[in-house]
C-alpha positions as MATLAB code, in Angstrom:
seq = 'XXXXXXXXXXXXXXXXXXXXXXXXXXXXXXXXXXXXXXXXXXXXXXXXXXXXXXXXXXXXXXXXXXXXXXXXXXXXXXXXXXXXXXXXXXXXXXXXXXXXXXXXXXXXXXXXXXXXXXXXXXXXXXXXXXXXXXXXXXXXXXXXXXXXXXXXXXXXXXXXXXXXXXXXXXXXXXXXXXXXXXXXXXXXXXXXXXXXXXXXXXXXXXXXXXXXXXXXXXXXXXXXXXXXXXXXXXXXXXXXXXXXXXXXXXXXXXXXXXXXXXXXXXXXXXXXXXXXXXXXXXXXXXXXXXXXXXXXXXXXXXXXXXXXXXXXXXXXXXXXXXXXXXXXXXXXXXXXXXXXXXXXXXXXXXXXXXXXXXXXXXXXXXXXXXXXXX';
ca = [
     141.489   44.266  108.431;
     141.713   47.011  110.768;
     141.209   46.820  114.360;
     141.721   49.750  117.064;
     144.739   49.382  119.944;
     145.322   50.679  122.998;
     148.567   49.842  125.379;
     148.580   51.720  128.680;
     151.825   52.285  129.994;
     151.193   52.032  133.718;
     153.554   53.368  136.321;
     151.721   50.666  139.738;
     152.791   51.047  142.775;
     153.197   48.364  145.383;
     150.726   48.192  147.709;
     148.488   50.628  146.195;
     146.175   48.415  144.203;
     142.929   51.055  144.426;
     145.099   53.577  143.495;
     147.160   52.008  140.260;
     143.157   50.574  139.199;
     141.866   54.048  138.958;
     144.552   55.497  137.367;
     144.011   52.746  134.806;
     140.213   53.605  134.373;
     141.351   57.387  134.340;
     143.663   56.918  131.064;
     140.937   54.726  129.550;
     138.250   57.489  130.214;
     140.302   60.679  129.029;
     140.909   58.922  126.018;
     137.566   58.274  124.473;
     136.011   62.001  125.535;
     136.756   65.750  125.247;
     139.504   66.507  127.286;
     141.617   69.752  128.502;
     144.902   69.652  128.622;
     145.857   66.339  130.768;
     148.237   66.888  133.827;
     152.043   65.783  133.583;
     152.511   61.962  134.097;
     149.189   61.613  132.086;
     149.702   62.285  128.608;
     147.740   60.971  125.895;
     148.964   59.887  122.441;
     145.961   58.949  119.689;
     145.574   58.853  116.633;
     142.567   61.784  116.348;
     143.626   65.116  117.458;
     141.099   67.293  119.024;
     138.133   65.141  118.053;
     136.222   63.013  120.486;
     137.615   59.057  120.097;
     135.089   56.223  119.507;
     134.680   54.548  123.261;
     135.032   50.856  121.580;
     138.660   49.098  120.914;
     139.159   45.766  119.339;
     142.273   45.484  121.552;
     143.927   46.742  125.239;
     146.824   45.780  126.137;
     148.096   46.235  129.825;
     152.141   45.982  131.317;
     153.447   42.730  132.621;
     151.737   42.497  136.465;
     150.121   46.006  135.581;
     148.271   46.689  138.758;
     150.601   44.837  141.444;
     154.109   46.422  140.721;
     156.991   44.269  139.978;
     159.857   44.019  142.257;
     158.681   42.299  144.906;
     161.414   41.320  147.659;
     160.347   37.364  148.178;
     157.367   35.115  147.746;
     155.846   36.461  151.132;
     156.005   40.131  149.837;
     153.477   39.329  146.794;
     151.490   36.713  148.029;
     148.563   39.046  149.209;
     148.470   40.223  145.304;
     148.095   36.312  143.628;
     145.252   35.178  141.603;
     143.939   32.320  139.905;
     141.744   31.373  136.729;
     139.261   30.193  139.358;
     139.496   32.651  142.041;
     139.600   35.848  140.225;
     141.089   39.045  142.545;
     141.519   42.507  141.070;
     143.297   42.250  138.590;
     141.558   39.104  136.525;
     138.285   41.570  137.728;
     139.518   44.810  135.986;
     140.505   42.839  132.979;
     136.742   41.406  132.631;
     135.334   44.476  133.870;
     137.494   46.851  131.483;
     137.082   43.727  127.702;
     133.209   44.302  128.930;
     133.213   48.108  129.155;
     134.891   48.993  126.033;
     133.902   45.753  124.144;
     137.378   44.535  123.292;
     139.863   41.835  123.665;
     141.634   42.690  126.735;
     145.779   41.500  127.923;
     146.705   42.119  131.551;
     149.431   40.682  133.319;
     149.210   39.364  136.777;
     150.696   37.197  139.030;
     149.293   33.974  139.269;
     148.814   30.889  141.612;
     147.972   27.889  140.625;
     145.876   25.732  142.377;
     146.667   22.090  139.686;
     150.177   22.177  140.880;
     150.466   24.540  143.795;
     153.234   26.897  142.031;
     153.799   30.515  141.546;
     153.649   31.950  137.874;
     154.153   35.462  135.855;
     151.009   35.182  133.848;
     148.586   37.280  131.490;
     145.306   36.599  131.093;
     143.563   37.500  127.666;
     139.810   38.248  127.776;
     137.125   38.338  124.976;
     134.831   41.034  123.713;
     132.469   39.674  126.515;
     134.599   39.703  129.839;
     135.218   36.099  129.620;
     138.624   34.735  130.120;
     139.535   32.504  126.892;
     143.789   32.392  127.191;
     146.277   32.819  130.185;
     149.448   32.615  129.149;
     152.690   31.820  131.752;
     155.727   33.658  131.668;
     158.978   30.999  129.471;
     161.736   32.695  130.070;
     162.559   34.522  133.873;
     164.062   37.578  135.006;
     166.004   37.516  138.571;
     163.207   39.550  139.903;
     160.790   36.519  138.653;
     163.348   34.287  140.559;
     163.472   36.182  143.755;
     159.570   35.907  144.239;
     158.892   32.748  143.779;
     158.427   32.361  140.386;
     157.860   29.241  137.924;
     158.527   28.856  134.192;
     155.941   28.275  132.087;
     155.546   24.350  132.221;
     154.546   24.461  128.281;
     157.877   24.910  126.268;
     158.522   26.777  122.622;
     155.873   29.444  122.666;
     153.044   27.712  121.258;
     150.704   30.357  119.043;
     146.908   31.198  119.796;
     144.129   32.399  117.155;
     142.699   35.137  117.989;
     139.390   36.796  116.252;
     138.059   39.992  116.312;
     134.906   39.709  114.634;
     132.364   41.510  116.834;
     130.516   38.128  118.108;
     133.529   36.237  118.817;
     134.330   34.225  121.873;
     136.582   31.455  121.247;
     139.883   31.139  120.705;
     142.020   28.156  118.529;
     145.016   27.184  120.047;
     147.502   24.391  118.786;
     147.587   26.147  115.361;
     148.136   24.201  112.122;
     149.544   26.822  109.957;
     148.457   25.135  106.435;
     145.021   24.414  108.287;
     142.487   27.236  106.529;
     139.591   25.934  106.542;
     138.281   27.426  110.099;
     140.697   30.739  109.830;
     138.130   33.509  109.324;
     138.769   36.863  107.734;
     139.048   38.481  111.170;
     140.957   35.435  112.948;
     144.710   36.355  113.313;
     147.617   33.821  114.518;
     149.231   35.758  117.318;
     151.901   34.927  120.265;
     151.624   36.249  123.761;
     155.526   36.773  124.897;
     156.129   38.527  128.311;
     159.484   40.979  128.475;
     162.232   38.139  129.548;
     160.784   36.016  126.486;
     162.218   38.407  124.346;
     165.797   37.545  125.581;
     168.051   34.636  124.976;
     167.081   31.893  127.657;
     168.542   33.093  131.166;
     170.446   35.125  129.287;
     172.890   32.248  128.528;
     171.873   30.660  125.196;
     172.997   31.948  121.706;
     171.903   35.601  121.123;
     171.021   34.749  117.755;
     168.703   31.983  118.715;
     166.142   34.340  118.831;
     163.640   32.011  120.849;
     160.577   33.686  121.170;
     160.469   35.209  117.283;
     161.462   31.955  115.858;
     158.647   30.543  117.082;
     156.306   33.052  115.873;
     157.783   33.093  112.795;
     157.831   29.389  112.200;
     153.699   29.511  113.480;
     153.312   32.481  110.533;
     152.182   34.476  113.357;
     151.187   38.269  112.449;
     150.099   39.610  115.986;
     153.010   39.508  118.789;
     151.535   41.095  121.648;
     154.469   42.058  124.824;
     153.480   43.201  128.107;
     156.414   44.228  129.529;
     158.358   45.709  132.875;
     161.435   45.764  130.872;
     164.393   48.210  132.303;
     165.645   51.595  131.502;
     169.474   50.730  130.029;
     170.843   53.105  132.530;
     168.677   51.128  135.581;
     171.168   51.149  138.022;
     169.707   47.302  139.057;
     171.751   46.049  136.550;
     175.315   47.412  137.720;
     177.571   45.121  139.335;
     176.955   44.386  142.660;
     181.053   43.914  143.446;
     181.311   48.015  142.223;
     177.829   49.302  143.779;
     176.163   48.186  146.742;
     172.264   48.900  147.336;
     172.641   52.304  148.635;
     174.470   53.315  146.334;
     172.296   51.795  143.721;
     168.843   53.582  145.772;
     170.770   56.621  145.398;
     171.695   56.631  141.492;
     168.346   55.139  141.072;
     166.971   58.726  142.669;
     169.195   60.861  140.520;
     167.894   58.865  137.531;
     164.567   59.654  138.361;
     164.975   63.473  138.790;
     167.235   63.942  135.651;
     164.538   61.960  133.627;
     161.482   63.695  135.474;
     163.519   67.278  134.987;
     162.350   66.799  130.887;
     158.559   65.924  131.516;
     157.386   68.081  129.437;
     159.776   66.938  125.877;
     160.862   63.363  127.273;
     161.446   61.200  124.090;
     161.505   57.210  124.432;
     164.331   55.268  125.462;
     165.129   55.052  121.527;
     168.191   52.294  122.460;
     164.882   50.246  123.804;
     163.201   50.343  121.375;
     166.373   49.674  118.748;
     166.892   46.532  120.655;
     163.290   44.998  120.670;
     163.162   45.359  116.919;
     166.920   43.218  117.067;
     164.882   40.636  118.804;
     162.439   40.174  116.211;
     165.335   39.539  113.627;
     163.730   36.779  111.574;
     160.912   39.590  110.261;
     163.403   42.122  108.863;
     164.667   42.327  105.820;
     168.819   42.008  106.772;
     170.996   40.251  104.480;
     171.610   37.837  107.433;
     168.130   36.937  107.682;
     167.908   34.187  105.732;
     164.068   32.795  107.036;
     162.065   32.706  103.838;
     159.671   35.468  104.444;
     155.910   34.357  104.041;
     154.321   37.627  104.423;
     153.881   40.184  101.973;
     155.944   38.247   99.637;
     154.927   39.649   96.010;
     156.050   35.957   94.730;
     154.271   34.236   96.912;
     150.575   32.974   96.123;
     149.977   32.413   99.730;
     150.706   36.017  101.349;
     148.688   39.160  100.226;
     150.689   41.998   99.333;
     149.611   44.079  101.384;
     150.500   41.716  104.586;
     152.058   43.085  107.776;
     153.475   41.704  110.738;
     152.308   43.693  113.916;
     154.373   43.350  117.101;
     152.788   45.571  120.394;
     155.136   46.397  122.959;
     153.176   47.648  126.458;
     156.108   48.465  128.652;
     155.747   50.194  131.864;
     157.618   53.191  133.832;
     158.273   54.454  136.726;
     160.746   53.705  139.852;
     160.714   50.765  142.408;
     164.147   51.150  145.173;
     167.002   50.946  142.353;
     164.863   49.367  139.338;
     164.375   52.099  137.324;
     161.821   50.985  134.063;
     162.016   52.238  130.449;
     158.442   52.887  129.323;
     158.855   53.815  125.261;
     155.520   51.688  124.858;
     155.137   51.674  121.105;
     153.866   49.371  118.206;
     155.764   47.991  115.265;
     155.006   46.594  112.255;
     157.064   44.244  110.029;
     156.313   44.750  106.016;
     158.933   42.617  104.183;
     159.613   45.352  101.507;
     162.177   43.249   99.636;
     165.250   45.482  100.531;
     167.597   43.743  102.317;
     170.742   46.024  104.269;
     172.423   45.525  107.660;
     170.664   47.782  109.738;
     168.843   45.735  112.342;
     167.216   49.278  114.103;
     164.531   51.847  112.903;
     167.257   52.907  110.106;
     166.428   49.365  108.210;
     162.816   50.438  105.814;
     161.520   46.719  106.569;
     159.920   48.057  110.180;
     158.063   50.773  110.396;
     157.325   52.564  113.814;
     153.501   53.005  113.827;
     153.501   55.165  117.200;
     155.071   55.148  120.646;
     155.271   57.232  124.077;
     158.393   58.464  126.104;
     160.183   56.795  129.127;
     158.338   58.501  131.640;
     154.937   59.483  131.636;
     151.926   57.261  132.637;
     149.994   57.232  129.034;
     147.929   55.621  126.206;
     148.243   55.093  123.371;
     145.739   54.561  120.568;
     146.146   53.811  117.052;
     143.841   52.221  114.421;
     146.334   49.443  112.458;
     146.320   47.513  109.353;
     146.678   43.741  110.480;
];
């Protein structure tokens, strides 16, 4: 089957809701019309060059909290930007209006309150073909930054998968997937798991690193659609220094001259490739690594239950930009898991069992769009 993506790597700033919406309908327009040449900071990747792009996805994916911004200082600072599944604000609005508009399954991430138990949450919300919200998903696994605003993990443990179908009428969703239940799985209905940035990383970043939470519990569900919104960090953020070595103005101030080295290459930036390298580590159980010893179930030529021609898909919709001395990575990209038998030990792009299927750089505001096998 193949279905048409689009992640928009969003650079939102705080406070400036209005402003981060419209540059989110601004990418989405300039991407399904003729365009000239788009201004720096909103480059478009696709897969059609100089044609004009089919208006309809099957699937947009939007950044972790994509229209709020991320580093809030306390609870108080983002409370004006909190939603809930029954009192929808802008951003649970732009993700009905926008699944509507284009007629596609729709991820945006959002902070949530909720009114059953009266507690903060990092959230996405997934929307069908018909702007109705069918899935929100809750945050496992927190960052510091989740911790600092108020934040609650996700009350539901082990990453439980969803079903999600694309055929054109669809508006349900399965969850609490049997995975040697068939008999409801349509042709277009594909197990997938919802992870958001921290879930990628070992729990608090404090259990084994080869536990590999998250994609051990995809794996184990057989799901082929991992879908990450992210606001994961440049490597160089200088956030992450030690606070003993650098204090915050000194942080503010490397953060700056991070900014201006990376903004200095507009024009040729590349992706954070070290990112990039590291998410595919994290997804260890689908490569093909002599150390990965998981029986692989998908595109397994011996295997009467996989096709051969089975992928595993895994979308990563980071975002970019600056906020004081948290400087983001961007390198957005999608990657796709095909189990081609040949086991080595490179756990990067070098190792032939993941393929890189497109991605954008570490500092533009962009789409991008590719039509997939899944």
């Amino acid at each position: 089957m193949k279905i048409r993506v689009a992640l928009l790597q969003l650079n939102p700033r705080i406070g400036k809701i209005n402003e981060n919406i419209s540059n989110v309908y601004k990418l989405l327009s300039s991407s399904t019309q003729q365009q000239p040449t788009p201004p720096p900071q909103t480059t478009i990747t696709t897969t059609t060059t100089n044609q004009q792009l089919n208006s309809k996805f099957d699937l947009i994916v939007l950044p972790e909290l994509a229209i709020t911004g991320y580093n809030f200082p306390n609870s108080t600072a983002i409370k004006p930007y909190l939603e809930s599944i029954d009192k929808f604000g802008p951003s649970l609005n732009l993700g009905r209006e926008l699944s509507i508009k284009y007629q596609s399954i729709l991820v945006i991430g959002y902070p949530e309150f909720s009114h059953d138990d009266n507690k903060i949450y990092n959230s996405c919300a997934v929307f069908n073909r018909f702007g109705q919200l069918i899935y929100n998903y809750r945050k496992s696994f927190l960052y510091e930054t989740d911790e600092v605003w108020g934040c609650n993990e996700n009350p539901i443990k082990g990453f439980p998968s969803i079903e999600l179908d694309f055929s054109p009428t669809s508006n349900k969703i399965r969850e609490d997937i049997n995975v040697n239940e068939t008999s409801e799985t349509t042709t277009q209905s594909i197990i997938t798991n919802i992870g958001i940035c921290m879930d990628l990383n070992p729990y608090k970043f404090e259990a084994p690193f080869n536990k590999f939470e998250f994609s051990m519990s995809s794996y184990s569900q057989r799901a082929k659609l991992l879908i990450c919104p992210m606001a994961w960090l440049n490597p160089s953020s200088p956030s992450i220094l030690d606070n003993e070595e650098f204090d915050k103005s000194d942080k503010l101030e490397l953060a700056q001259e991070l900014e201006s080295e990376l903004k200095e290459n507009l024009d040729s930036a590349e992706a954070s490739w070290s990112t990039i390298n590291y998410w595919i580590l994290r997804f260890f159980p689908y490569l093909s690594h002599k150390y990965s010893i998981m029986p692989k179930w998908f595109n397994n030529k011996t295997s009467t239950e996989a096709s051969n021609d089975e992928k595993v898909t895994v979308l990563c919709c980071n975002r970019v930009g600056v906020e004081e001395d948290v400087v983001y990575a961007g390198s957005s990209c999608i990657l796709q898991f095909n189990n081609h038998g040949k086991y080595n030990d490179a756990t990067d792009l070098t190792n032939e069992s993941v393929e890189l299927i497109g991605n954008l750089d570490q500092i533009n505001e962009s789409i991008l769009i590719k039509e997939i096998d899944i």
